[in-house]
Legacy VTK file of the C-alpha trace (Angstrom):
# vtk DataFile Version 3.0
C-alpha trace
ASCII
DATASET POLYDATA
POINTS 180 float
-120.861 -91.112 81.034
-121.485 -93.025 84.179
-122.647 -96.512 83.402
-122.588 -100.111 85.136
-119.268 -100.186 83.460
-117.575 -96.899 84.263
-119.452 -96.027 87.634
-117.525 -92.772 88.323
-115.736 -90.904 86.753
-112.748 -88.222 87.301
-112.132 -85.222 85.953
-108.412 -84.315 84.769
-106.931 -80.968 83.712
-104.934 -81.195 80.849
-102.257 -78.307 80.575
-99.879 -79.639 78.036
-99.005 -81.910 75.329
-102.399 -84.237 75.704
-104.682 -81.215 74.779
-106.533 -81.420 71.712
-104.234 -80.298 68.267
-100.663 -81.456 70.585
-98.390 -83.999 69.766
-99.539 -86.775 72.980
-103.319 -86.036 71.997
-103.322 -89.435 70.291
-103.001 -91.088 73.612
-106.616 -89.836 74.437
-108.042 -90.753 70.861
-108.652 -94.306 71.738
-110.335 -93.449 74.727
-112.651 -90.693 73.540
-113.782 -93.006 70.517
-115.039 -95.675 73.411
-116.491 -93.164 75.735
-113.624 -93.396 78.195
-112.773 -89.782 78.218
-114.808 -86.627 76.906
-114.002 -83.566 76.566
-116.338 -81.191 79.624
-114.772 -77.823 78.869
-112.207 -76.760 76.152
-111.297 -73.970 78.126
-110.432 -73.680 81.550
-107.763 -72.155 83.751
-106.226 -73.254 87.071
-108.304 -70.804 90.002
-105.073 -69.970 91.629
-101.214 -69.256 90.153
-99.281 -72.670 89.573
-95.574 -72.655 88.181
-95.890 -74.262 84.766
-92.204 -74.673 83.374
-91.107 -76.460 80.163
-87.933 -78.082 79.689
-84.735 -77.203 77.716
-84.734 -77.354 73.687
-83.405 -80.751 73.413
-86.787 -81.942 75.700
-89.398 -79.081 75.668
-91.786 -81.320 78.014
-94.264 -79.542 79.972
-94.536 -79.599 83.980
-96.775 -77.861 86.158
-95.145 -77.361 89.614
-96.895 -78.685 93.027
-96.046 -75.079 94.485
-99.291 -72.590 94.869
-98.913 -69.029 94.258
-95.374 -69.363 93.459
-94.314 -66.043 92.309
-93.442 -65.942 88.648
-96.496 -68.415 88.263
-99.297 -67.815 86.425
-103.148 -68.988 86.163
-102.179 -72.019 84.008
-104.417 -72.364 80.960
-105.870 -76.176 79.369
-108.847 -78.515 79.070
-111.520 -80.438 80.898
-111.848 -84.304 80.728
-113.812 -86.683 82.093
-112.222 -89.899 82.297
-113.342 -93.579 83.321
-111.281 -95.842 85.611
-109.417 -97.661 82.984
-108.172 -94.493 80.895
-107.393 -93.271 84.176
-105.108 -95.938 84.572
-103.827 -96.228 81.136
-103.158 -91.636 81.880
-101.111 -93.019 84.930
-99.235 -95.276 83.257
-98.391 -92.625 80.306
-97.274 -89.960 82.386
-95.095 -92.314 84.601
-96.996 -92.017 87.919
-96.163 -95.437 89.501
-92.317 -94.379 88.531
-92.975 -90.585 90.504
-92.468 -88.554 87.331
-95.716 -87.171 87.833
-97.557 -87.126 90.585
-101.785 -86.864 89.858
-103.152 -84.250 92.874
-106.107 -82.112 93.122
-106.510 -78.607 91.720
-109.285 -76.485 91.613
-110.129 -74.735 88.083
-112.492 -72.543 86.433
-114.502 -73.059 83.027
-114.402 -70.365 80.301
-117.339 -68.664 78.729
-121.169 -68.398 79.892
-121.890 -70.458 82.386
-118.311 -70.142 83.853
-118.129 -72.324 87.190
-115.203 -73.280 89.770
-114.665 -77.005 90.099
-112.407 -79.508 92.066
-110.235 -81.719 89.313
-107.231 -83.572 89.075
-103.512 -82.598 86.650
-100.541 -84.481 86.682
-98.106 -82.364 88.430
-94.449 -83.070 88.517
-93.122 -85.198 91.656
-92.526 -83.017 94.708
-89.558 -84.538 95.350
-87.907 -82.304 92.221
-90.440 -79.690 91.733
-88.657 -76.966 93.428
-85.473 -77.976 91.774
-87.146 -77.525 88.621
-88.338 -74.250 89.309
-84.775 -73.300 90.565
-83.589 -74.538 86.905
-86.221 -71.991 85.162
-85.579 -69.348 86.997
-88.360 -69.016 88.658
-90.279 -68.103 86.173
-93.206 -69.993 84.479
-95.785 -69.855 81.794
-99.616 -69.619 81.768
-99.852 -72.002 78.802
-98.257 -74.660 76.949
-98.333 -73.188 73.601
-98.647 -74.701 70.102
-95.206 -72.776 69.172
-93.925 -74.589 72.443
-94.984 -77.996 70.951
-93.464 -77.670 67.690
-89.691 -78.106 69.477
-91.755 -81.555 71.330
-89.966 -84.499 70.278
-91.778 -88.204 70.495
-89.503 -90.813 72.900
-88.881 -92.437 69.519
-87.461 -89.615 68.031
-85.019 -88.232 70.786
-81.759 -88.323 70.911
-80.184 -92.030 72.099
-79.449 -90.587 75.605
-83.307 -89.017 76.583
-85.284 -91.547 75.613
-87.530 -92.188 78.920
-89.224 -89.754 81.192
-86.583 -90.271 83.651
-84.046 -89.508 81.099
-86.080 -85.939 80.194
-86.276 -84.947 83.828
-82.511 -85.768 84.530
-82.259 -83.588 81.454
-84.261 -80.794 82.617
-82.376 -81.079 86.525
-78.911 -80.956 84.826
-79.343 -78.019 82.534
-79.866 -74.296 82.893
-82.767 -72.922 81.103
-81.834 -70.010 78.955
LINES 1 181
180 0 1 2 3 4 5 6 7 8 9 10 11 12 13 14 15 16 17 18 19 20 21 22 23 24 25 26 27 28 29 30 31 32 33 34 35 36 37 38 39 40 41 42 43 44 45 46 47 48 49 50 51 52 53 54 55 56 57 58 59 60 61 62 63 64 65 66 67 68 69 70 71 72 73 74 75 76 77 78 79 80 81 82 83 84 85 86 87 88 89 90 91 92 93 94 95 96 97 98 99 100 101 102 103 104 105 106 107 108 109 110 111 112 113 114 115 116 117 118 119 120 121 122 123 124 125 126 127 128 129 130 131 132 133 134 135 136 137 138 139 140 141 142 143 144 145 146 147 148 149 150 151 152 153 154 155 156 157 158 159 160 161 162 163 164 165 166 167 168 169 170 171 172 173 174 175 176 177 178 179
């Protein structure tokens, strides 16, 4: 995938509602079709335990937690990308990284199947700054995947209700409310 007009490439860990068959998928559909993203491994899982928590009813949205070996966290299931400077960009922009919603850092994560490996990529982590407040709200207690039963409660931005329609809006949600 590394051309005169992508010259490197990145490799992102998707854990939640951009895999393939979830409702933000579409945001990667553009990209794949020009070569801006494919898919490396369907199947891969974080290498160490990472809090993955998912908000209340109203805004089931996925966050995994900047907090290692947590416990209550789990190896954290998802997919392999590869993705080219401008869909990284355009990933940024989506999950609200100039705003510090998310926050993109390194993890390391391992491939499924034969010819498993262990490899250095990126995720889009929730913002330090109210990670541990988030996994306060949950009870300490997180998930190893963000499952399709999960994603049925996901509503789009256009869809929620009047008073959680940004990010900002679903992690003020999220801070505010106890998890049951």
């Amino acid at each position: 995938m590394a051309t005169d007009e992508h010259p490197t490439t990145i490799t992102i860990f998707v854990y939640g509602t951009l895999k393939t068959g979830f409702p933000n998928h579409h945001v990667l559909s553009d990209f794949i079709a020009s070569g801006d993203i494919s898919l490396l491994s369907p199947s891969a899982t974080t290498a160490t335990p990472h809090p993955l928590v998912v908000g209340p009813r109203a805004v089931p949205v996925p966050f995994l937690l900047p907090l290692p070996s947590a416990a209550g966290s789990h190896l954290v299931s998802g997919e392999l990308v590869s993705v080219s400077p401008r869909a990284l960009s355009a990933l940024d922009s989506f999950e609200g990284v100039p705003h510090g919603h998310y926050e993109r850092r390194p993890v390391v994560v391992k491939t499924a199947g034969e010819g498993a490996k262990e490899l250095e990529a990126q995720a889009y982590f929730a913002h330090r700054s109210f990670a541990e407040e988030m996994w306060r709200r949950s009870g300490e207690k997180g998930f190893a995947e963000y499952t399709r039963d999960m994603a049925l409660h996901y509503v789009k931005d256009q869809d929620r209700p009047h008073h959680i329609t940004t990010l900002a809006q679903v992690i003020a949600t999220f801070l505010h409310n106890q998890m049951p």
